[in-house]
C-alpha positions in Angstrom: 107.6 -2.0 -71.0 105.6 -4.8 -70.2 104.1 -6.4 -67.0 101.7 -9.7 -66.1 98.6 -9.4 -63.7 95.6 -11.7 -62.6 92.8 -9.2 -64.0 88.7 -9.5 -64.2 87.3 -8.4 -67.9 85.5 -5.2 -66.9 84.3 -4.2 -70.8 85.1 -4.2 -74.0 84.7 -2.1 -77.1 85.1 -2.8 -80.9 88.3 -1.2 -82.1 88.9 -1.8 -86.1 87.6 -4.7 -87.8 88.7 -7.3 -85.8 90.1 -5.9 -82.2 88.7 -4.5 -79.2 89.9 -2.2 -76.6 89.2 -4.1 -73.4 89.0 -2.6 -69.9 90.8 -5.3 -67.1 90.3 -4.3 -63.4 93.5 -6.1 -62.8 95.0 -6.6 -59.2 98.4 -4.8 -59.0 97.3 -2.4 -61.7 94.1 -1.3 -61.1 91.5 -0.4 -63.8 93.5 -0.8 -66.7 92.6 -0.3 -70.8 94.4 -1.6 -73.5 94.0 -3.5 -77.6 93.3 -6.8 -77.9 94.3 -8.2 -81.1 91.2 -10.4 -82.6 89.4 -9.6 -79.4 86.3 -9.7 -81.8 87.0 -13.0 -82.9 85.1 -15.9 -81.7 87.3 -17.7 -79.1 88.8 -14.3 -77.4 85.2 -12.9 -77.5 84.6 -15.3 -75.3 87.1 -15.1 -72.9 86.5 -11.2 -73.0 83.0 -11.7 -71.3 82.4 -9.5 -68.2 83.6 -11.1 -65.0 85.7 -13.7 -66.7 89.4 -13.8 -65.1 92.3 -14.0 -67.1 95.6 -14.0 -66.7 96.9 -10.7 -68.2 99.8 -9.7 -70.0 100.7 -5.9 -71.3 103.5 -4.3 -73.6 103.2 -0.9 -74.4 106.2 1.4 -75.6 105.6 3.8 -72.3 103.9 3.8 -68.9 101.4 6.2 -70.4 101.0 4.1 -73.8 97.8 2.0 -74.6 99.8 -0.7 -75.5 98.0 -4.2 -75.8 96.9 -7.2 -74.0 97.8 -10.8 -74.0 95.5 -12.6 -72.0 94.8 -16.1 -70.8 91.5 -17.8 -69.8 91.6 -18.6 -65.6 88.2 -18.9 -64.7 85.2 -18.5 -66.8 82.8 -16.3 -63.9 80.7 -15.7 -67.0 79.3 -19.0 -67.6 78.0 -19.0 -64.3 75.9 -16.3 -64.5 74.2 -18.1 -67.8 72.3 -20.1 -64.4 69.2 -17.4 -64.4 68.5 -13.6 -65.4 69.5 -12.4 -61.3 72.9 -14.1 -61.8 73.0 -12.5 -65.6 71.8 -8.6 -64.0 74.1 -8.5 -61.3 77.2 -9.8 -63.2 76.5 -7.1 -65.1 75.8 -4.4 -62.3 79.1 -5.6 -60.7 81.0 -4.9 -63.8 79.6 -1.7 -65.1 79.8 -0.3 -61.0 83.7 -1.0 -61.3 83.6 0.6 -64.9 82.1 3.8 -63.8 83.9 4.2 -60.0 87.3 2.6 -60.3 90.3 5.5 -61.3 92.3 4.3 -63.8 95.6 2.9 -62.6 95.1 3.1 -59.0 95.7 -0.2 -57.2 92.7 -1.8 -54.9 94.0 -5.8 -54.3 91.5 -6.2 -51.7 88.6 -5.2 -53.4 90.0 -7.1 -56.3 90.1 -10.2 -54.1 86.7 -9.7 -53.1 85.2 -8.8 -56.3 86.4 -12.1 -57.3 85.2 -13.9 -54.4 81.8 -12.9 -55.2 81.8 -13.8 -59.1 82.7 -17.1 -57.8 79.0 -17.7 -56.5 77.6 -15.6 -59.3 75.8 -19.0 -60.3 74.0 -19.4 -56.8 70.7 -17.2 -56.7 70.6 -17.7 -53.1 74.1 -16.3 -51.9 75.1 -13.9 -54.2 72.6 -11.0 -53.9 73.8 -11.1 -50.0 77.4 -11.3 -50.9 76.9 -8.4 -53.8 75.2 -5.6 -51.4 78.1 -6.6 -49.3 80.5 -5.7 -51.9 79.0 -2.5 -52.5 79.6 -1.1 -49.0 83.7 -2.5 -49.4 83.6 -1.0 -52.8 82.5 2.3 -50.8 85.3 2.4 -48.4 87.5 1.4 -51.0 87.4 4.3 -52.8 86.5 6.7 -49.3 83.8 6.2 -48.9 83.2 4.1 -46.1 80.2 4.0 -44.1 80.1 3.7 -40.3 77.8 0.9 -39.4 79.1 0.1 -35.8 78.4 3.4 -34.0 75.7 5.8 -33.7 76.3 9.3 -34.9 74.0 10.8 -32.5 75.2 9.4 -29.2 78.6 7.8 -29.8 76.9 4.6 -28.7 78.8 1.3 -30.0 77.4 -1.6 -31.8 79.5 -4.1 -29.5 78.6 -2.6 -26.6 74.6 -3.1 -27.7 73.7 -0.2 -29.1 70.2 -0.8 -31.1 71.3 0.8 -34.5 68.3 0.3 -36.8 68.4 4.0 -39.0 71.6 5.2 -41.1 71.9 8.9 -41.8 71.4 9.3 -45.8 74.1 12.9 -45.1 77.0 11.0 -43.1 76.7 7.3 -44.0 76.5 6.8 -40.0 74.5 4.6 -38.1 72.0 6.3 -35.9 70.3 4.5 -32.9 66.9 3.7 -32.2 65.9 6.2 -29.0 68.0 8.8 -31.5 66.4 8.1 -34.7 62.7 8.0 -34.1 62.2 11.7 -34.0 63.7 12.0 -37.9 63.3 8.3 -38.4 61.1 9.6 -42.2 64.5 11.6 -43.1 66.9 8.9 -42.5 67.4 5.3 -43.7 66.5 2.0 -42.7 70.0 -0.4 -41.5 69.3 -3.6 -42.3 70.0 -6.2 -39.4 71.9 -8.9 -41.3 74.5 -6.2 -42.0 75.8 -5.4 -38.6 75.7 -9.0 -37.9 72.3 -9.5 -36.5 70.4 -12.5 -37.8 70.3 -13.9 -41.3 68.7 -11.9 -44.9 65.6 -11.9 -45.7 64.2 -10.4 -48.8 62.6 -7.2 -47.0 66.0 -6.6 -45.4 67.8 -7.6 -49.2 66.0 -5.0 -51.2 66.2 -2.6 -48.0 70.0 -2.8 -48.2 70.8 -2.6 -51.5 68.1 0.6 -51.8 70.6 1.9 -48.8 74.0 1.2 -50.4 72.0 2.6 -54.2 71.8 5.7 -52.1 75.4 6.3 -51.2 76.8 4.8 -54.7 74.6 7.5 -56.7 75.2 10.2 -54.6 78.7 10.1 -53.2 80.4 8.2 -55.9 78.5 8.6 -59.4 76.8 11.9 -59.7 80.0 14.1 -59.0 80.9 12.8 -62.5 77.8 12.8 -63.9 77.4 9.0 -63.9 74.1 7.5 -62.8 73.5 3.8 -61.2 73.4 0.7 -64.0 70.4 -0.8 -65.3 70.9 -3.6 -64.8 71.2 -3.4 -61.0 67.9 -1.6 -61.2 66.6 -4.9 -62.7 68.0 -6.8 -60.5 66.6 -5.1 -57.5 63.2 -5.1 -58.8 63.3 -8.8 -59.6 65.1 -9.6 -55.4 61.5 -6.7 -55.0 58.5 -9.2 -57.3 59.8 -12.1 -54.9 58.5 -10.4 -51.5 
């Protein structure tokens, strides 16, 4: 058996002296684990940093066989986050979110598409962290999770037709208008402006957002399994936090 897939290194763990087994979110494949041969040696250790993406090739014996990666360097995302600690923290909350939530086997080409687009400004401090909490909410729906940001739960009011949606409900994932809010407004979320489309980021609205998406990511798609949010996202958010 054997198939080839652009992939994004996810992880990797020491397997025997000298191999790892290495965790690919790959895009026809999914989340996918398998041996690399001398992936603790120096020059594949390198290419097996998170967020790197490779061109990968596996051979196993069956479909349900570990089997073994060959993989090729295509674009180093890692060395881009080696521009400053945010770059380095969310790199590393990216990866370890799509380690935790992603099912193994199970196709997402979109998401892979987009997680890719966003490791290509991992080296920009000023885009990413906007681009990131962005990703979260399409990692969300990816996996069923969506949130509905364009309509208010409460009155059915849409976001194109003006509705002021400023509160999201921390049950439904549903934005919740203004008039509707105000009377629970200490029981539900704030919705960020820049996320419906209304006016640019700042670093109030930043932090508020990616507190918002922490919310849903924790609650709908980690504890069920027991899994909590990374640590380093919960760096990185402090850090976007010490800049206010």
């Amino acid at each position: 058996m054997q198939w080839t897939d652009d992939a994004l290194v996810l992880g990797s763990a020491a397997h025997g002296e000298n191999h790892t087994i290495t965790t690919l979110f790959c895009r026809e494949h999914g989340a996918m684990r398998a041996v690399v041969h001398g992936g603790q040696g120096r020059t594949k250790g390198a290419m097996l940093q998170p967020g790197n993406r490779v061109q990968a090739v596996w051979r196993g014996r069956t479909d349900d066989d570990l089997g073994a990666f060959e993989l090729e360097l295509d674009q180093a995302h890692s060395a881009g986050a080696m521009s400053g600690r945010l770059s380095l923290l969310g790199l590393g909350a990216m990866t370890e979110l799509l380690m935790r939530a992603l099912p193994h086997g199970s196709a997402y080409p979109a998401l892979f598409a987009a997680t890719d687009a966003v490791l290509s400004h991992i080296h920009d401090a000023d885009i990413f962290p906007v681009l990131m909490v962005r990703w979260e909410i399409g990692l969300l729906s990816a996996l069923g999770f969506g949130l509905t940001l364009d309509k208010c739960a409460a009155t059915g009011a849409l976001l194109e037709d003006g509705a002021d949606l400023v509160f999201v409900s921390p049950k439904s994932g549903a934005a919740v208008s203004m008039d509707a809010g105000m009377p629970y407004q200490a029981k539900l979320l704030p919705l960020p402006p820049f996320l419906i489309g209304r006016g640019e980021a700042d670093l109030p609205d930043l932090v508020a957002a990616y507190k918002m998406t922490g919310h849903f990511l924790q609650n709908w798609l980690l504890a069920p399994d027991g899994g909590h949010l990374p640590e380093a996202r919960e760096q990185m958010i402090r850090r976007l936090g010490n800049r206010l």
